[in-house]
PADRENZA-708030 format. One record per residue (C-alpha): residue number from 1; residue in one letter; x, y, z. Coordinates in nm, 3 decimals, padded with zeros to 5 digits, always signed. Layout:
# PADRENZA-708030
     n   res         X         Y         Z
   NUM     A         X         Y         Z
...
This chain:
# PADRENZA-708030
     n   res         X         Y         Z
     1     X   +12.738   +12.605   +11.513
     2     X   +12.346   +12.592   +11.492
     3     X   +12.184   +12.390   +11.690
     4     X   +11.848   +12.190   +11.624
     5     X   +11.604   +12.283   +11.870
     6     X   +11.320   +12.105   +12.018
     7     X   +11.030   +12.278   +12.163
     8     X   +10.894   +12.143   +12.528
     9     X   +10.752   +12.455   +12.640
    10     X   +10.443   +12.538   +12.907
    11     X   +10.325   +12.882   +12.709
    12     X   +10.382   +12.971   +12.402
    13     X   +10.252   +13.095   +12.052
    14     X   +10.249   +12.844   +11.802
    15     X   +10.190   +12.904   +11.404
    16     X   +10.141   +12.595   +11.151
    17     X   +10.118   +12.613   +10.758
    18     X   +09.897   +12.394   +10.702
    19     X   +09.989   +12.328   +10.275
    20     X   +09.922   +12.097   +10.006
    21     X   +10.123   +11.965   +09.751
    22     X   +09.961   +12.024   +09.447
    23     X   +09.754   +12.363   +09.410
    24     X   +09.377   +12.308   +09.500
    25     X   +09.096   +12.431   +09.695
    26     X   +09.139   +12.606   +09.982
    27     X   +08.814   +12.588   +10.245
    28     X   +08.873   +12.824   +10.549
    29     X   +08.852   +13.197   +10.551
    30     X   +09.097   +13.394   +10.732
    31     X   +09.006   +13.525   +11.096
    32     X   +08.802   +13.157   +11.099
    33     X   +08.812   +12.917   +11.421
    34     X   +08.866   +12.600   +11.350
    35     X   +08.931   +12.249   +11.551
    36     X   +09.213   +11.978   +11.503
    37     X   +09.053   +11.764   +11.261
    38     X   +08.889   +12.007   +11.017
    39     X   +09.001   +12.007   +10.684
    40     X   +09.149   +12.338   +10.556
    41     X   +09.204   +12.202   +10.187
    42     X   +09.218   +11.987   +09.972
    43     X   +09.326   +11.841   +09.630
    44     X   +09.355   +11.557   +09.335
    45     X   +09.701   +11.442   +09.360
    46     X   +09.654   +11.166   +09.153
    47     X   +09.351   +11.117   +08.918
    48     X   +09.279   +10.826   +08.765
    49     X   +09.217   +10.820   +08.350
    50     X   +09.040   +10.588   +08.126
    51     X   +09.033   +10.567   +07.756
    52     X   +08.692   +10.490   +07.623
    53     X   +08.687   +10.333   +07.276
    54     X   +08.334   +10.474   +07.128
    55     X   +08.373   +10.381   +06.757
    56     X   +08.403   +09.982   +06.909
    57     X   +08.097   +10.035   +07.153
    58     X   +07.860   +10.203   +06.881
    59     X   +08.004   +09.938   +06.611
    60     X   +08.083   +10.210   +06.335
    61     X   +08.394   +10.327   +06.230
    62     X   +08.619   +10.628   +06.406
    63     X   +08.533   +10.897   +06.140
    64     X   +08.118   +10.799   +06.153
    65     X   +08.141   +10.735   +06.577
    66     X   +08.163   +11.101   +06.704
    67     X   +07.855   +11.232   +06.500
    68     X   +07.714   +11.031   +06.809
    69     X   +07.880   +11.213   +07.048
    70     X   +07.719   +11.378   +07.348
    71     X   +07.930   +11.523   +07.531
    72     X   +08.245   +11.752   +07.499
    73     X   +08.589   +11.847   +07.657
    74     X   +08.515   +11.975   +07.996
    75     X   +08.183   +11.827   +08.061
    76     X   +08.158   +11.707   +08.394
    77     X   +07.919   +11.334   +08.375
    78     X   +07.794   +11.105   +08.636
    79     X   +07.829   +10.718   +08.630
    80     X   +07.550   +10.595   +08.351
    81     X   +07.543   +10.950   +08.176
    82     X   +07.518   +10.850   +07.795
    83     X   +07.817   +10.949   +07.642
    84     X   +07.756   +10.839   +07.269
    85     X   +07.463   +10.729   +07.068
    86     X   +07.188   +10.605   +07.068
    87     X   +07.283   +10.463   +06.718
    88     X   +07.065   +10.190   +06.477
    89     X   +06.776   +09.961   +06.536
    90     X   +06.899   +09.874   +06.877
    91     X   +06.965   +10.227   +06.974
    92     X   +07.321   +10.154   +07.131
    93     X   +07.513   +10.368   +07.336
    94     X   +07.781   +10.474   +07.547
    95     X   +07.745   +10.511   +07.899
    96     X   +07.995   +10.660   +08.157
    97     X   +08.135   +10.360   +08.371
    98     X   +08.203   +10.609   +08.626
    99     X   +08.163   +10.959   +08.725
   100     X   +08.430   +11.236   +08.633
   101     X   +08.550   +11.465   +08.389
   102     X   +08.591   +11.477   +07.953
   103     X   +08.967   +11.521   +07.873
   104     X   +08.954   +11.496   +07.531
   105     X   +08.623   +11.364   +07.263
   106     X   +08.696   +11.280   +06.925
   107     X   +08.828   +11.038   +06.682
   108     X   +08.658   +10.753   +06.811
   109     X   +08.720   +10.756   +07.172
   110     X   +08.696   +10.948   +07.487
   111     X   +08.923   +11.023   +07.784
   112     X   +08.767   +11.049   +08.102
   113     X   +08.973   +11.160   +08.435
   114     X   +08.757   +10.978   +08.687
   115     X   +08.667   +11.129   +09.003
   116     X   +08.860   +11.036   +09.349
   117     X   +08.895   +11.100   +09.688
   118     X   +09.073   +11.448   +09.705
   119     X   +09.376   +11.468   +09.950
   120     X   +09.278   +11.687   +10.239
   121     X   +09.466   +11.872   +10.464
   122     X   +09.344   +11.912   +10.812
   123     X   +09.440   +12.221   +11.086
   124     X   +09.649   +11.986   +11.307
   125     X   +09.550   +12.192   +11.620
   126     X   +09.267   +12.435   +11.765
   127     X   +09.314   +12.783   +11.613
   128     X   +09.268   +13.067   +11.422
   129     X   +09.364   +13.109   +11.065
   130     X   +09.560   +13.421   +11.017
   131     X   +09.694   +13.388   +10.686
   132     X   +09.576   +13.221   +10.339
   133     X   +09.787   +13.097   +10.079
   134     X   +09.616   +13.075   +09.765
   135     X   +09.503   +12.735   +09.645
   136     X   +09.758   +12.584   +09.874
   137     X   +09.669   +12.643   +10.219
   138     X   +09.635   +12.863   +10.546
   139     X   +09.849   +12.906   +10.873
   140     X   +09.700   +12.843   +11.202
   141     X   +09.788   +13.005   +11.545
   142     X   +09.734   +12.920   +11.864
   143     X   +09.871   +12.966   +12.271
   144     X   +09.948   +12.679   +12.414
   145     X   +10.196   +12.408   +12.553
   146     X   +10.392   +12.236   +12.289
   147     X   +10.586   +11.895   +12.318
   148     X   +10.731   +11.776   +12.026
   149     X   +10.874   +11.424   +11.956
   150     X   +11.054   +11.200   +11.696
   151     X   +10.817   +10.977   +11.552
   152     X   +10.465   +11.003   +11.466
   153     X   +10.267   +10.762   +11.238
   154     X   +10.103   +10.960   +11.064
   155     X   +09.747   +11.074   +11.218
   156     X   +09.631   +11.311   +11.423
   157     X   +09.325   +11.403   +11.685
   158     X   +09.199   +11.599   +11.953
   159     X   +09.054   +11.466   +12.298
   160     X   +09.114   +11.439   +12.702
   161     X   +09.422   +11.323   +12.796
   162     X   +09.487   +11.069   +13.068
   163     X   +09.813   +10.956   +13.240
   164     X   +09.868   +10.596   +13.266
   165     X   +10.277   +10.666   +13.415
   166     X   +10.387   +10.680   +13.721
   167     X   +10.724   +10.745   +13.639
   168     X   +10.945   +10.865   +13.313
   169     X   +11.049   +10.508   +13.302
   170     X   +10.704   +10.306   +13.310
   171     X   +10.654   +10.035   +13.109
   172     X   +10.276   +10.037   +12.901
   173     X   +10.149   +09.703   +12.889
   174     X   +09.809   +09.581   +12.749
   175     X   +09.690   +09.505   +13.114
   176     X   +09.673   +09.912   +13.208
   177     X   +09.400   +09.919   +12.962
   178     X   +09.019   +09.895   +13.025
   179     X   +08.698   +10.057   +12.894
   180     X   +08.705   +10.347   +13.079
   181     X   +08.960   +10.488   +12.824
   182     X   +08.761   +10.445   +12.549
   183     X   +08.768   +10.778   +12.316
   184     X   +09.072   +10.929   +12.541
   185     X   +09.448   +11.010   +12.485
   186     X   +09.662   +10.792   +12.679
   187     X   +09.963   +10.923   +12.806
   188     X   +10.202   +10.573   +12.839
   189     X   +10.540   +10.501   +12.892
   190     X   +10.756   +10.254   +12.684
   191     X   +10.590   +09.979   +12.463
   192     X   +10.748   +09.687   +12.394
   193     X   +10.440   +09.430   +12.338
   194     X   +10.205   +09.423   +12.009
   195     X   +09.916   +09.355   +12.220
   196     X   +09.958   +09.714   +12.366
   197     X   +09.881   +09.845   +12.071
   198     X   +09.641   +09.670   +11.950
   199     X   +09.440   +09.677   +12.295
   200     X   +09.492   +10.074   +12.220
   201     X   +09.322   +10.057   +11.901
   202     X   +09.036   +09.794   +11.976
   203     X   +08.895   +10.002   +12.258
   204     X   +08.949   +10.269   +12.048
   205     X   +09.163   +10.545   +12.214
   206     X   +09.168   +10.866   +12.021
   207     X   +09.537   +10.873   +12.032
   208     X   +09.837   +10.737   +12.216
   209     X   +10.139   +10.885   +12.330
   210     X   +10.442   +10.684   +12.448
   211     X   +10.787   +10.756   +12.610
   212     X   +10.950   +10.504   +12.371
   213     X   +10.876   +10.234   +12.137
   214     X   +11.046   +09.892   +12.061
   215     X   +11.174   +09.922   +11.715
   216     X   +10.987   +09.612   +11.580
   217     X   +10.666   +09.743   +11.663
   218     X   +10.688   +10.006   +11.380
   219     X   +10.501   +09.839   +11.103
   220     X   +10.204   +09.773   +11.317
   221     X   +10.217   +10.086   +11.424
   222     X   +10.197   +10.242   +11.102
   223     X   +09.902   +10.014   +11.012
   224     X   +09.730   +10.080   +11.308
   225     X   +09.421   +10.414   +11.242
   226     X   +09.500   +10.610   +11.572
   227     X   +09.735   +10.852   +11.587
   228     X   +10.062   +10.692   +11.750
   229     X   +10.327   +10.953   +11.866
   230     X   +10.682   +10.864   +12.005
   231     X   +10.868   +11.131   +12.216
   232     X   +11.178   +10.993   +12.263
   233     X   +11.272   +10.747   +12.003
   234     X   +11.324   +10.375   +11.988
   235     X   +11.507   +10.100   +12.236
   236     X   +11.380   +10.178   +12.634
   237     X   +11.411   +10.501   +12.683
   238     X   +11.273   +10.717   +12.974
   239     X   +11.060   +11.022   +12.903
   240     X   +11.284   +11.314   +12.980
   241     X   +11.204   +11.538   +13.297
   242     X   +11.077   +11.776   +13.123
   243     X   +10.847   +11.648   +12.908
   244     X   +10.680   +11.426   +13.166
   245     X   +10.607   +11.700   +13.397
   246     X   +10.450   +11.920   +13.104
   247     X   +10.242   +11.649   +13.009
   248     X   +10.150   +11.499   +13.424
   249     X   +10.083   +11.833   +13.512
   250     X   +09.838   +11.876   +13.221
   251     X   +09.613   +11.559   +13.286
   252     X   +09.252   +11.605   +13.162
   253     X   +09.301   +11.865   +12.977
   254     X   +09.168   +11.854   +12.559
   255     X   +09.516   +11.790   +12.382
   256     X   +09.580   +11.796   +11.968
   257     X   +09.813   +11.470   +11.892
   258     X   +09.944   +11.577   +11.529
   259     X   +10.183   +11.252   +11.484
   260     X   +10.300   +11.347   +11.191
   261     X   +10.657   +11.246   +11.071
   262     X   +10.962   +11.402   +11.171
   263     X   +11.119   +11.604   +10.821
   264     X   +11.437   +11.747   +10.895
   265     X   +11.462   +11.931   +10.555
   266     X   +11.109   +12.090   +10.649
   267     X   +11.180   +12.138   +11.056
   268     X   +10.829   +11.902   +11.093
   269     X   +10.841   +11.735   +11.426
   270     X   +10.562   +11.493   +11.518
   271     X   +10.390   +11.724   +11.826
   272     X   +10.135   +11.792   +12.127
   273     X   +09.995   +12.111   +12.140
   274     X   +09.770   +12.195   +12.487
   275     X   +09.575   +12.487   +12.448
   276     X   +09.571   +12.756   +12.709
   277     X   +09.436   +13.079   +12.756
   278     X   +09.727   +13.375   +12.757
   279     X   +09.736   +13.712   +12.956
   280     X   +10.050   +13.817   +12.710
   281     X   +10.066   +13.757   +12.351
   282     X   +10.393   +13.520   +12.414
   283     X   +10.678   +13.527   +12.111
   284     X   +10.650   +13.267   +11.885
   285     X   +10.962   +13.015   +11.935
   286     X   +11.255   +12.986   +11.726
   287     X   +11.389   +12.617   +11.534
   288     X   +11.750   +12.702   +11.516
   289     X   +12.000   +12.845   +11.758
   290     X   +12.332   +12.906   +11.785
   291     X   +12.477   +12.649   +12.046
   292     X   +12.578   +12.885   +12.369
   293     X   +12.635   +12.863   +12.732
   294     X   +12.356   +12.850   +12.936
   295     X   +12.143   +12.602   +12.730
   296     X   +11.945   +12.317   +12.840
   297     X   +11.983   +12.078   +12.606
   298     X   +11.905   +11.706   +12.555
   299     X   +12.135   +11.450   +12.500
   300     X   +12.057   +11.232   +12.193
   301     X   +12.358   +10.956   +12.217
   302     X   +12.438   +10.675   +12.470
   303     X   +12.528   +10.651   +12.723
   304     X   +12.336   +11.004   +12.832
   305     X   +12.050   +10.941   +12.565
   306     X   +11.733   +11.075   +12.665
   307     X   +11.912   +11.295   +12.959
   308     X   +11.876   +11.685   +13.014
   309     X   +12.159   +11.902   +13.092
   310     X   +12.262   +12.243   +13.078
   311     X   +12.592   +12.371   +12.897
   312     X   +12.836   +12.475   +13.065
   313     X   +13.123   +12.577   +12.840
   314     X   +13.214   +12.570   +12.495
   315     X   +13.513   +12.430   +12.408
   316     X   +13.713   +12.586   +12.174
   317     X   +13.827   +12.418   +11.872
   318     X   +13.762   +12.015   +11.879
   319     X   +13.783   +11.757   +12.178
   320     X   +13.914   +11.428   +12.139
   321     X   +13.704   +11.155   +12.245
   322     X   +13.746   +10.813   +12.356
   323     X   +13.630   +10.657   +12.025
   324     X   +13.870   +10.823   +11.831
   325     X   +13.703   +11.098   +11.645
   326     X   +13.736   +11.474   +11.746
   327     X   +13.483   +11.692   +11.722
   328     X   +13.330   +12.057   +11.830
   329     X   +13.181   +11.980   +12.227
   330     X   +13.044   +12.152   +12.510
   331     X   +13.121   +12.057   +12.868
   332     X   +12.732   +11.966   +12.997
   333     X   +12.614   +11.919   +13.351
   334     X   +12.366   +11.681   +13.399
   335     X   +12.059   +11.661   +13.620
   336     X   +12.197   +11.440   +13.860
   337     X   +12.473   +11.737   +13.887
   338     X   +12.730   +11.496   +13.688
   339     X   +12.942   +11.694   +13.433
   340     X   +13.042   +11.516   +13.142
   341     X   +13.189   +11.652   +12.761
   342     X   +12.962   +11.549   +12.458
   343     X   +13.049   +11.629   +12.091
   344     X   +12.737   +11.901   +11.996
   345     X   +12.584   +11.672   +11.704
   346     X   +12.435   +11.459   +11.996
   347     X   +12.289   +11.771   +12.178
   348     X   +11.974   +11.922   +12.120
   349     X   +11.863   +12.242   +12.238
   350     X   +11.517   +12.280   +12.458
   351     X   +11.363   +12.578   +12.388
């Protein structure tokens, strides 16, 4: 059975497409270094059109209006370009309400596809780009430590970390805050009060990065401009061992917070990446394996959630559990040296 796989490793070689949607413009060359928040492309992913009635706003009719016109499919014009006229005694015209580009000119009208803000697409971590796709993107590769998590909101920066827990179970509370922080990542624990956030993003941090995250806070968090990345997953959870000593052990180092959403049709985790300097050109790390013994593994169900263990064994065919339901399962032992039997949908494998 293939097991998901989440990476919380101290060295490693990490690669990131970095792609648009739509095709577009891509704005790094290859062998280029380039920082978290630089944008690699960008795009129009939705333009906005408006119809322009010319014949109307030069008084004549349709089949007199575009002797007036002055400008054709394809022209580029800025707001207050003169599209049409000037026409009579009172030399009307047409002016562009806004800046973009002619669609279409004739019969009376024009269609203009005003400009907007393009969407970019921005490295997500400190590289190099080693490979361009054309008009869609580039992939960037670093060394580093990588933590990834379940839930991001959406943003992403670069800055010095600091730790604000003392233990994988500490609680981050508004109080922990002060101005010393300002511009920093904050490493906290679980967050169960609004005013922890929003303390967080009035200072402002750069980013924030918590153990777990009361469910109800989710819409503020996804309102809130600072990147806001969740490692374990909702309800009061404790960091798992080793995630917390990846991160302690890296305090004031420059990390990249990419919270970006977790896809599981794409493999997209929200993540940390740490860059280090490498002796060895390490191997870059896989996103499936097949369950075997020998695996650490997390435990993503009650009553272990959040847990680390190793397999042990497993068991052939399907093991009935208390609940009813059978299912494939591995024999685990846990940290604390307890052995228990856990179906393998609630296991993920650390790697």
């Amino acid at each position: 059975m293939l097991a998901p796989v989440v990476h919380i490793l101290p060295l490693t070689k990490i690669r990131r497409d970095r792609l648009l949607p739509v095709p577009g413009k891509v704005l790094v060359r290859r062998g280029q270094k380039v920082s978290t928040t630089d944008v690699i492309a960008e795009s129009s992913l939705n333009p906005e059109h408006l119809l322009l009635n010319i014949a109307r706003g030069l008084g004549l009719p349709e089949e007199k209006a575009d002797q007036y016109l002055q400008c054709k499919a394809g022209m580029r014009v800025t707001e207050g370009d003169v599209l049409a006229g000037p026409v009579g005694m009172a030399k009307r015209v047409v002016r562009a309400p806004k800046s973009g580009k002619v669609i279409i000119a004739g019969g009376g009208q024009i269609l203009l596809e005003l400009e907007a803000l393009p969407h970019e697409i921005k490295a997500g971590m400190p590289g190099t780009v080693v490979h361009l796709m054309d008009e869609l993107g580039a992939a960037i590769e670093t060394t580093g430590a990588l933590i990834q998590g379940v839930w991001g909101n959406g943003h992403l920066e670069f800055g010095l970390m600091y730790v604000l827990m003392n233990s994988p179970d500490d609680i981050f509370t508004p109080e922990r805050l002060d101005v010393s922080l300002r511009g920093s990542i904050i490493l906290g624990g679980y967050c169960n009060q609004p005013e922890a956030l929003k303390s967080a993003a009035n200072l402002p941090m750069r980013a924030l990065i918590l153990s777990s995250m009361d469910a109800a806070l989710i819409p503020l968090a996804e309102r809130i401009r600072i990147p806001i990345m969740v490692i374990e997953g909702f309800g009061q959870r404790p960091m798992n061992s080793a995630a917390f000593k990846l991160l302690t052990t890296n305090e004031r180092r420059e990390v990249a917070v990419n919270a970006q959403a977790w896809d599981p049709f794409t493999g997209n985790r929200p993540e940390i990446v740490i860059p280090l300097p490498a002796n060895v050109d390490p191997p870059l790390p896989q996103d499936t394996e097949q369950f075997s013994a020998g695996q650490q593994v997390r435990l993503i169900r009650a009553p272990y959630q959040g847990s680390l263990g190793t397999i042990v064994e497993i068991r052939q065919g399907v093991s009935p559990f208390p609940n009813g339901i059978s299912a494939p399962a591995a024999e685990i032992q846990l940290e604390s040296g307890e052995k228990t039997t856990v179906p393998l949908v609630n296991l993920e494998v650390l790697a």
